[in-house]
N, C-alpha and C positions, 0 to 999 in steps of 0.2 A: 549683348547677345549671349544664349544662353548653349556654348556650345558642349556635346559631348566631347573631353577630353577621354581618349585613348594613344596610346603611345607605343613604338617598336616594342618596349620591353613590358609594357602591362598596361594599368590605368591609375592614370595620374589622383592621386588619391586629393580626397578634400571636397568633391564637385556634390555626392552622392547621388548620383544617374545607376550605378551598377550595384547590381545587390551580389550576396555572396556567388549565386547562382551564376553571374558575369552578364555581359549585355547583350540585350532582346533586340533582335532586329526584327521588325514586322512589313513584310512584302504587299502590297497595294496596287492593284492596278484592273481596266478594264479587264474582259474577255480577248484571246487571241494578239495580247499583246507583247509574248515570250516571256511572262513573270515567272512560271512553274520552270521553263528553261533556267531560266537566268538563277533561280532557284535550288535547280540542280547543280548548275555551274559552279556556284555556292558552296554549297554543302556534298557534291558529290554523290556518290549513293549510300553516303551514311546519313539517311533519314528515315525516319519511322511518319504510318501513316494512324490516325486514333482519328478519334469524332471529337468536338467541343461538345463536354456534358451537357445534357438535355436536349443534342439537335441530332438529325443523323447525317450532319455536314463536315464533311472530308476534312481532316486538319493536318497538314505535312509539315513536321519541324525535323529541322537538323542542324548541324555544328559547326559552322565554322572559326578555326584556331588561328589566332593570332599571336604574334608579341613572342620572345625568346621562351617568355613561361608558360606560353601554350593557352593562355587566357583564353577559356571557353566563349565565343558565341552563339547566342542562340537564335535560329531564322526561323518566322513563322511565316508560313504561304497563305495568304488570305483567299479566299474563295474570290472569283473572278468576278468584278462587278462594274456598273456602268456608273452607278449614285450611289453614292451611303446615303443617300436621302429615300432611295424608294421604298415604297414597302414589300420587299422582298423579304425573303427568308435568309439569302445568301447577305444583304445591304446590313441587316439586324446583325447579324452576326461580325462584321465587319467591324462596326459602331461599335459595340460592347467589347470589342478586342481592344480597341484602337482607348475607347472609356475608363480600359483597366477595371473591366468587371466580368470578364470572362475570358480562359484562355485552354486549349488545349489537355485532355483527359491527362491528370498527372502532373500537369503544370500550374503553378501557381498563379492566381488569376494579379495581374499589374499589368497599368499602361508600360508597350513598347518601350524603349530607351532612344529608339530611332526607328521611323519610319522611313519608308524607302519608296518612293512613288515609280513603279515602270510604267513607259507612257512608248509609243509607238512610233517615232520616228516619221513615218510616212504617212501618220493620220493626227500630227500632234495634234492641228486642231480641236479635233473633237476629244482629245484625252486630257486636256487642259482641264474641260471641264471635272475634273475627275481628282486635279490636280488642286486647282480652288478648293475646291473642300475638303480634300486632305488638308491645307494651309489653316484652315478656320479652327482644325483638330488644336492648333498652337503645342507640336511634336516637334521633336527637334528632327528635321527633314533632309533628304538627301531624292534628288530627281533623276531616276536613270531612263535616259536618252536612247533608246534600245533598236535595233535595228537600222543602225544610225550605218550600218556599210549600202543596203538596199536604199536608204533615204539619199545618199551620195550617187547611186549609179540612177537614180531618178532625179537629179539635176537640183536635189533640196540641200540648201546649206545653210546651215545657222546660227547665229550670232549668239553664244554660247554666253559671253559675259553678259548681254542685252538681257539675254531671258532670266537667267540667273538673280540679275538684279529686280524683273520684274517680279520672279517669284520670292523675292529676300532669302534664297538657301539655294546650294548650290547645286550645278545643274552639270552630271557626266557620259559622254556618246560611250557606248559600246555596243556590242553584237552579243546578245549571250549565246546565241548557236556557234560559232567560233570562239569564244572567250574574249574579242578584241575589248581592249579599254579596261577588262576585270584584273590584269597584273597588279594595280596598285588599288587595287581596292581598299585592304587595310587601312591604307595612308587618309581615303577619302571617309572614312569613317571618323575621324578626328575633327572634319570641316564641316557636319552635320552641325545643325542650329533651327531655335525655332525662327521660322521666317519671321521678318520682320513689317511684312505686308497684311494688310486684311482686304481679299477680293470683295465683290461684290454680294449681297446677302440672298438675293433673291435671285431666282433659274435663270429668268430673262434677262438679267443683271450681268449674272455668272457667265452666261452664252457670250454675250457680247464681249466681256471681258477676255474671253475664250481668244475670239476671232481678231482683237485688237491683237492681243499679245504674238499670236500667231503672227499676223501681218507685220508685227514693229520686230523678230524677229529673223521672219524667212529670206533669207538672197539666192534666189536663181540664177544660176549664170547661163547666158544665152544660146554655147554649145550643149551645158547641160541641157536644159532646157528643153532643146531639140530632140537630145537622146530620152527623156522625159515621157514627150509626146511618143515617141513610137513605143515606149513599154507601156502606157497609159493605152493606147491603141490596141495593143497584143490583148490585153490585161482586159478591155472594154470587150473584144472580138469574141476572148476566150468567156469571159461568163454570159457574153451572150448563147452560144452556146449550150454551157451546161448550168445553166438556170432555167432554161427553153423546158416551157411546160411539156412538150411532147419529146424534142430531141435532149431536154435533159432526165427525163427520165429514161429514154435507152439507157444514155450515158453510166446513170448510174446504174442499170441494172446489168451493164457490160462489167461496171468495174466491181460491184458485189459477185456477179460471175468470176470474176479472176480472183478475185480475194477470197472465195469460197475454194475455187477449184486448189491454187494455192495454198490450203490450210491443208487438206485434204492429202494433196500430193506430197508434201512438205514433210505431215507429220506422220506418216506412213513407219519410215525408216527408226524415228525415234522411241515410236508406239510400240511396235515390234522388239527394240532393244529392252525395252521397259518390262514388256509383257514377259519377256524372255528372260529377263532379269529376275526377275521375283520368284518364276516358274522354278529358275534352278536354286533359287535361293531354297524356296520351298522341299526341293528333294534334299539340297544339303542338310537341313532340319534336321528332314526323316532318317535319312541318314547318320547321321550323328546321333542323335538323340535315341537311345533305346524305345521301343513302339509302344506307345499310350496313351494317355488324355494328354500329360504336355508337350509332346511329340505334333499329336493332331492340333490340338488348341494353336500353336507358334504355327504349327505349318497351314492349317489350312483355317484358321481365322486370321490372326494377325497378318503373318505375312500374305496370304492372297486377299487381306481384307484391304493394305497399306497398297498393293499390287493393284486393285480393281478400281483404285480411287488416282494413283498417278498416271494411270497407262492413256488418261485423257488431259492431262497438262502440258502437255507438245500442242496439241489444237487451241489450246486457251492460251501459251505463250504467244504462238504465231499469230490466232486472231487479234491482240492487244499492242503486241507488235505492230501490226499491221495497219490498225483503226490510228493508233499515233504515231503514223510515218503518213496516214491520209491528213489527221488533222495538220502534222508541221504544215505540210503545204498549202492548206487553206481551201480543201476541198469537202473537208468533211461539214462544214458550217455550209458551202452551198448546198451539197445533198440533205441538209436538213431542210432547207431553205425549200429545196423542188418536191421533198417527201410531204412536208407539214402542209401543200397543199390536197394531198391526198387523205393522208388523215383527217385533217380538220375534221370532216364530217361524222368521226367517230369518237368527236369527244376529246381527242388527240391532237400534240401539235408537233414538229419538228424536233422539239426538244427527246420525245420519246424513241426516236429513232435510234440511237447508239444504243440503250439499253434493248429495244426489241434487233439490233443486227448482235450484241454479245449475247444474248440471251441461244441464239442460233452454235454459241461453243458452249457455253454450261447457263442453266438459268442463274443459279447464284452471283457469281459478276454481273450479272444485267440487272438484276434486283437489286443491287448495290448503286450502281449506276444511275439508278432511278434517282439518286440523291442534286442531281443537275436540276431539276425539273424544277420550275420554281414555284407551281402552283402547286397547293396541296390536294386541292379531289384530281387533278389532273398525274401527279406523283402517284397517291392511293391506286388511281387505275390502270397507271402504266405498272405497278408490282402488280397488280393482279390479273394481269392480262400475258405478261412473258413469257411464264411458265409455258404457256400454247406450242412459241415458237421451238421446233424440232431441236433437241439439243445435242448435241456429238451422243450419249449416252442411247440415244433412242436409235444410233445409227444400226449398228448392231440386232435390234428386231427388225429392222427396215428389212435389211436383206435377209435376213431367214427368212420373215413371211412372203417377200417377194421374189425371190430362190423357190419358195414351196409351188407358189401362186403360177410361177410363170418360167420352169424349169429349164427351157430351150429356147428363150427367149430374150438377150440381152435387151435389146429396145423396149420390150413391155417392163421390162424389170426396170429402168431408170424411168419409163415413163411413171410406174405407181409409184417408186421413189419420189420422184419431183412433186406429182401429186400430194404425197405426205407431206411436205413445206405447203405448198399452198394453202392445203388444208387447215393446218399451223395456224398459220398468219389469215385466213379467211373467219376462224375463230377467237382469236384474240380481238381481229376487230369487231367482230360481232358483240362479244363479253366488252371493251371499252364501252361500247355504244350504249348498251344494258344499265352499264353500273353508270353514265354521266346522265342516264335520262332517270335511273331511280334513286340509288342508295347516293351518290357525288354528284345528284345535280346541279350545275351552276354555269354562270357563262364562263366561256372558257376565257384565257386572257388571251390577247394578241401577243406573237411569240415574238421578240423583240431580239434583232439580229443583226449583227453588225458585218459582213462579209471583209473577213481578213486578207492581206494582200498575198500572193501566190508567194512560193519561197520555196527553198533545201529546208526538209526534215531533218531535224538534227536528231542523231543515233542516239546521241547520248542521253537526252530524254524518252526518246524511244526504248530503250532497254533500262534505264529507270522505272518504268512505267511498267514495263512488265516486270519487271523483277519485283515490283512491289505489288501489281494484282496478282501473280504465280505466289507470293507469300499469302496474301489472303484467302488464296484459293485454299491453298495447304491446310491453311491455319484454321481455317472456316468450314469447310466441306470434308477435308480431309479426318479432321476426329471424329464428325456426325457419323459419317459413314461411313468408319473404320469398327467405333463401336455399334452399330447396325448390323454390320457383316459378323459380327464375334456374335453377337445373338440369334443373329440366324443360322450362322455355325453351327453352332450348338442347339437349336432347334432342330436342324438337320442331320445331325448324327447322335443323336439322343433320342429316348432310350437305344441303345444296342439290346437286339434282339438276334434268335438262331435262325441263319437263313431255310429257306423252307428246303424240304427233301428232295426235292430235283435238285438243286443243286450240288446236295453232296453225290447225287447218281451220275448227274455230268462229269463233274472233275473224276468219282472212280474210274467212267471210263476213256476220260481223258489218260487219267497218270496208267490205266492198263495200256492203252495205244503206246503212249511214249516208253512204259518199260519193252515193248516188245520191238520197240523200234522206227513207229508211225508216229513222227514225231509232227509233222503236216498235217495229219487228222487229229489231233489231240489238241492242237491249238484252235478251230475253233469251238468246239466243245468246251476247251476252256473261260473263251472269251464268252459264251453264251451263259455260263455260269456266273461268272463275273458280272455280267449284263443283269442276271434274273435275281441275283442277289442286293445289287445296289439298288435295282425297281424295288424290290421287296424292302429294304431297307428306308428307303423313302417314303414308301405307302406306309408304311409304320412309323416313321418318326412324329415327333413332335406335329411337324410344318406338314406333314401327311395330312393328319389328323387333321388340323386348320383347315387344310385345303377340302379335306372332305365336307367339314364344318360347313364351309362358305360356299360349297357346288351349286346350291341349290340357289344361291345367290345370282351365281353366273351363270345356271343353266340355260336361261332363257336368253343371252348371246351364244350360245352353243359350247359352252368351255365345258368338259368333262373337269373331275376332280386332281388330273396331274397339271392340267392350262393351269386351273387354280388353286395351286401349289406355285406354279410361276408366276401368277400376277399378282399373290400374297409378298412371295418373296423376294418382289422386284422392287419393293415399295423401299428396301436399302437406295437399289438406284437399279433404275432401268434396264442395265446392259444384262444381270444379274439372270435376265429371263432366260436367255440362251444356254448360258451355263447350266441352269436349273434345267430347263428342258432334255437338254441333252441326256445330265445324267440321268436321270427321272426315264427317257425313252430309251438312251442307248447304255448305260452304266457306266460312263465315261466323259471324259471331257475334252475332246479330242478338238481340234480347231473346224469351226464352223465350216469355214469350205472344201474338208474330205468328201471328196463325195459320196463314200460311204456312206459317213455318217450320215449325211443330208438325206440319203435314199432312206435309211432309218427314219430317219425324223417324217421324210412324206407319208412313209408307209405303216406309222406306229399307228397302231388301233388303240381302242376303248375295251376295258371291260368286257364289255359285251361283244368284240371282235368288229366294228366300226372305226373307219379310219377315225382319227383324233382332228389332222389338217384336214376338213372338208374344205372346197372353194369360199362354201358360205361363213363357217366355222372363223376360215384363214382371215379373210377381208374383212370380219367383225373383230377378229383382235386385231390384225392391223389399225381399224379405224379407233378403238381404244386405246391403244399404246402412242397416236396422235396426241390424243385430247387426253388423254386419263392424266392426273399428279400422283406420279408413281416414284417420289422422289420426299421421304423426309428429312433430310437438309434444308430443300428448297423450301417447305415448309417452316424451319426455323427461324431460316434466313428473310424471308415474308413479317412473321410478326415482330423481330428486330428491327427492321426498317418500317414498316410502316405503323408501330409503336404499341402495339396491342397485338394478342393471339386470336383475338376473332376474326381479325382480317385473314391471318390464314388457316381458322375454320371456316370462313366463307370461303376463299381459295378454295380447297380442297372439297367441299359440297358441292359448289358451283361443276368446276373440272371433272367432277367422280359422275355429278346427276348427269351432265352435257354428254360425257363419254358414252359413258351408259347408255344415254337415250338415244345415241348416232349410233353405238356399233348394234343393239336392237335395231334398229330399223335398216339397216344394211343388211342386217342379217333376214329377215323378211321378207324385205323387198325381191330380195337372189332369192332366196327357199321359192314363194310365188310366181318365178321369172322359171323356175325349172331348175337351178341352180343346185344343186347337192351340199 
């Protein structure tokens, strides 16, 4: 038997299993079977997350230290699969890891040094299968018995030596949501060995072998047993329930409701410390810094560019949070299960649902996420369909345009709110349906789904999990549209030009007021200067100019040339419109719900002395700011994942024509209806 020798104080030398690098353990297991847990258990939260070169499939390794001299381990998390035998994307990938022909970005490609099969306790049956063909690999193996405390208060108890010797390598119960059975891990890495059995060769072979081994190992005891049945009962009741074509889709739509409202209410307090963080950071700058181009540049590009990109990572912590405290418990796989029959019709299956609910806190996680999918035109058109989905960034014009729209009216204002999602997600399916009946035609594949047993979430991968998409987030979104915001800085306050002669007339008789003691009348005289100065400033700049450029573009949805100065300069990232508006109207950027300001913004004119927000005007950039890709990150992030940049020139055609051609005819339709 061919076992990996590792020892308390290092590794027994002579064997050569370990390279200098130290020993590769590689994680194996179904979907939903706690391996990424068990995983974390492992290594902690010192793991990093990279792709295996050439896919754009998730690769999580990290370290765990053994032995007095700290002898490095290395764990690789295998993508969650049913077969290495199928022809998946995720199985291919599996195979080539496990073949020592392909390993993680940075890592040198060699077969594992031990394989680690997690198998599920409460379903070993059918994870056996899974376990056969790890055996066939001929790896030196080690079988973790997982969830092996649930599989006890279910009345399952197993003859550990029995299976062990069925599988020829040995076989350990633990919980990796607790850690039970992980204390001597170490020690169990020593008794790894290639099994000394060969299952059966063929699937119908393999099954039966499955259900034998099962059977020659399970012992029920008959109080167990009993208690068994009534969580088997509980467990039958409840997904009848929320699998229930009609009452589970309430269900779910009650608990996207709480998990939505919850983001929301949640991230309030931290969004605001954020915003308010940078805000003073920003005046420290000014402050400090003698008044000039590097004064401005740090203050009002970098730092409000660093400021406008974190102040939405509280909603993306919490929704990630949140989506992997629904999966621990084994809910999230049913709401695939009741969504995918809703989709299907659009080309869509279950699987696309996690990335269209994250896509609803930033689209770039959702597009990333699209990496689950296993079909590839089915992947292709869930990345080009997300973007649709409203994303916290778009929240921010929601309520201006619906603040303008509907002044006195809290209920119309959440009702066109809510409208805005549907709208969303009414367009995304429509765009799937588009692109699987022209450009990704093909039959879709049946979404193949194993429903996990109910359980405690465990924190600890929950905030792993975020802690490592809030890194991506940063890492990915964060410098696109840090450097976006420094160029449009600078477009924006470039050339400097002398503000026109009413203004020096206002401030003279401003500072006359205030030398004579009118110090109340001389402020707002001032602030109107202030005001007439920074319009004139903007109408001049660089991004002025553009927006003049492109008016005639967007005339025909009713944007005068300061809207489009906004919707130019929103393309950093959407929130970007409101700030730009403001100053552009009021010369300031004063927080959106002053009402002040607000009363500016309804009652700023055109040129030509024409309000700017007409009814018609307003509801055609709202329905733009819906559908329009006003986000170049999310465009980078598109032709990364889906492997080419014409995918997200098509994105961004498809979203620009669609917008386009809905807030036109919104706009029409009301103009003809009597609508102003």
């Amino acid at each position: 038997m061919n076992k990996v020798q590792a020892s308390v104080g290092g590794v027994t030398p002579g064997h050569g299993l370990l390279s200098p690098r130290g020993l590769r353990i590689a994680l194996l297991g179904n979907p939903n079977t706690g391996k990424t847990t068990l995983f974390n258990q492992l290594s902690g939260l010192r793991h990093k997350t990279s792709n295996f070169p050439g896919t754009t499939q998730e690769a999580r390794t990290g370290l765990l230290r053994t032995g007095d001299k700290d002898q490095p381990v290395e764990l690789i998390d295998l993508p969650g699969v049913y077969s290495l035998e199928l022809d998946l994307h995720e199985s291919d990938v599996c195979r080539r890891v496990l073949a020592g022909t392909l390993a993680p970005a940075g890592e040198p490609a060699r077969a594992p040094d031990v394989l680690l099969v997690v198998v599920d306790a409460t379903n070993l049956a059918r994870n056996l299968l899974i376990v056969g063909e790890a055996i066939r690999r001929r790896l030196p193996t080690l079988v973790a018995l997982n969830m092996h405390d649930l599989a006890r208060k279910r009345g399952l108890h197993f003859d550990l030596e029995a299976l062990s010797s069925i599988l020829g390598c040995p076989v350990f119960p633990c919980s990796a949501r607790s850690g039970e059975g992980l204390s001597s891990f170490r020690d169990l890495l020593a008794r790894a060995q290639v099994p000394h059995v060969t299952p059966p060769g063929s699937q119908d072979g393999l099954e039966a072998w499955a259900r034998e081994t099962f059977a020659a190992v399970v012992r029920p005891a008959d109080s167990h047993a009993r208690a068994s049945g009534r969580v088997h009962s509980f467990t039958d009741r409840l997904d009848t329930l929320v699998t229930h074509p009609i009452l589970g889709l309430v269900v779910f739509l009650l608990v996207m409701l709480g998990l939505f409202w919850t983001i929301f209410s949640l991230a309030t307090v931290p969004m605001d410390l954020i915003d308010g963080s940078f805000s003073w950071l920003a005046d420290q700058v000014r402050a400090t810094l003698p008044p000039g181009i590097l004064a401005d540049f740090l203050a009002g590009g970098v730092v409000n560019g660093v400021g406008g990109t974190l102040v939405f990572l509280p909603q993306i912590c919490i929704l990630f949070f949140l989506i992997s405290l629904l999966e621990g418990t084994g809910y999230l796989a049913r709401a695939a299960f009741v969504v995918n029959r809703y989709l299907a019709p659009f080309g869509l299956s279950g699987h696309a649902f996690v990335p269209l609910l994250a896509s609803h806190a930033c689209a770039l996680p959702g597009i990333m996420s699209c990496r689950a999918i296993p079909d590839r035109r089915e992947r292709l058109a869930a990345i080009l369909v997300t973007p649709f989905a409203s994303c916290s960034a778009r929240i921010p014009v929601y309520v201006l345009l619906t603040v303008i729209l509907f002044p006195q009216s809290p209920a119309m204002q959440a009702l066109a709110f809510a409208a805005c999602y549907a709208l969303g997600i009414a367009a995304a399916l429509l765009s799937a349906l588009i692109a699987r009946r022209t450009l990704l035609r093909g039959a879709s594949r049946p979404m193949a789904l194993e429903l996990p047993t109910y359980k405690l979430p465990s924190l600890r991968t929950a905030i792993a999990t975020t802690v490592e998409r809030a890194w991506v987030f940063v890492r990915n979104a964060g410098t696109s549209i840090l450097a976006i915001c420094i160029v449009l800085w600078w477009l924006g306050e470039y050339p400097h030009v002398e503000p026109p002669a009413r203004v020096a007339e206002l401030r003279a008789r401003a500072e006359s007021l205030a030398t004579s003691g009118e110090q109340a009348a001389a402020q707002p005289l001032l602030d109107e200067a202030n005001r007439l100065q920074a319009s004139d400033a903007g109408a001049r700049s660089f991004i002025g100019r553009i927006g003049r450029t492109v008016q005639p573009v967007f005339e025909p949805l009713g944007f005068d040339w300061k809207l489009s100065v906004g919707v130019v300069s929103s393309f950093a990232a959407r929130e970007v419109f409101v700030s730009t508006m403001r100053i552009m109207v009021t010369g300031h950027a004063d927080d959106e719900e002053d009402d002040s300001v607000m009363q500016e913004l309804r009652t700023a004119t055109r040129d030509d002395g024409t309000p700017i927000f007409t009814a018609a005007t307003s509801w055609s950039l709202l329905v733009y700011y819906v559908l329009a890709m006003q986000c170049l990150p999310t465009l980078a992030v598109t032709a990364r994942e889906a492997g080419s940049r014409k995918w997200a020139f098509l994105q961004l055609g498809w979203m620009f024509a669609l917008a386009y051609a809905a807030a036109f005819l919104v706009r029409i339709i009301l103009r003809a209806a009597g609508v102003p």
